[in-house]
N, C-alpha and C positions, 0 to 999 in steps of 0.2 A: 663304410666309406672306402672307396679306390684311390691306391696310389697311380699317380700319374708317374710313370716309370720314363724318367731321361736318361737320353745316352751321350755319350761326345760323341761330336762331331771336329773334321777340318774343313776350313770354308778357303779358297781360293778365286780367287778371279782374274780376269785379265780385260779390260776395259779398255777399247781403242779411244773412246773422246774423252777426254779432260773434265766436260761437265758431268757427264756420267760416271766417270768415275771416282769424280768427288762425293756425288751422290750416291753409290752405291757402300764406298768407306765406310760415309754419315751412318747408314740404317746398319750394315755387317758391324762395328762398331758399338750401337748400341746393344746388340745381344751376345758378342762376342768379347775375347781378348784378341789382341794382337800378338802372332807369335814371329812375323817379316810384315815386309809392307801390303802386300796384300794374301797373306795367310793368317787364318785365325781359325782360334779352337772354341767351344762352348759345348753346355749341355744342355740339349733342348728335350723337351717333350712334344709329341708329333703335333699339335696344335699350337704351339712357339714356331717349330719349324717351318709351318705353314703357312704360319703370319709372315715371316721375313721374305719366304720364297717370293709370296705373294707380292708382295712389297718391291723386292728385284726385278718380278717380272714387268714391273710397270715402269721400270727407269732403263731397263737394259734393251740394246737393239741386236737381237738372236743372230743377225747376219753379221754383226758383225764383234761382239759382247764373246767371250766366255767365264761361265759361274760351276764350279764345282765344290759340291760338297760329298765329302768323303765319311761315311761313317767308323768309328771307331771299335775294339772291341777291347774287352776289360783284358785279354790274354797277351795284346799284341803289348811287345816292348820295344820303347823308342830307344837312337841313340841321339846325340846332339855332338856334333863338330862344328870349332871354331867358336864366337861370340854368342852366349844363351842371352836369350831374352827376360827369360825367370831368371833371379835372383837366387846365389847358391844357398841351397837349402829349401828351397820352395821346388815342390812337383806337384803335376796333376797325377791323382790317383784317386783310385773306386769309381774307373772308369764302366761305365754299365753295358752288358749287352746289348747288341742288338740285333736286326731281323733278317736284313740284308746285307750281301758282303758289295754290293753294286750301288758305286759313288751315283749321287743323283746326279743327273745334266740337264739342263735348262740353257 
């Protein structure tokens, strides 16, 4: 049996219509945490990530929509200034490698 090997990700958006971008929250949302209002982290496996892509592509309008996701890698180290969103004491860690250093764009 194969492990399905997840990495984190940062998800980003920028949504010029109101209803779209209510909708796009909804679905980033359910596979995500919120880390601002429209940045979020998770760990997906490349068939999770595929499903949401998926999923984005059918509510966002390319001309005028931007969605970036950023892949992570276990080496980089964050800092945090001002108001955290985690709770002190709480980090994300054993974050996984991954394949490519090139944020996806859609």
């Amino acid at each position: 049996m194969s492990q399905i090997k997840e990495k984190y990700y940062i998800i980003a958006y920028d949504i010029s219509d109101k209803k779209r971008l209510t909708q796009v929250h909804r679905v980033v949302k359910e596979y995500a945490m919120s880390l601002q209002h429209s940045v979020f982290i998770a760990p997906f496996s490349v068939l999770l990530l595929d499903e949401m892509v998926l999923r984005l592509k059918k509510i966002i309008n390319p001309s005028q929509d931007d969605i970036r996701i950023y892949p992570l890698s276990n080496t980089q180290q964050h800092k945090v200034y001002g108001n955290r969103k985690l709770p002190d004491g709480i980090y994300l860690n054993n974050l996984m490698d991954y394949q490519s250093d090139q944020p996806l764009l859609f």
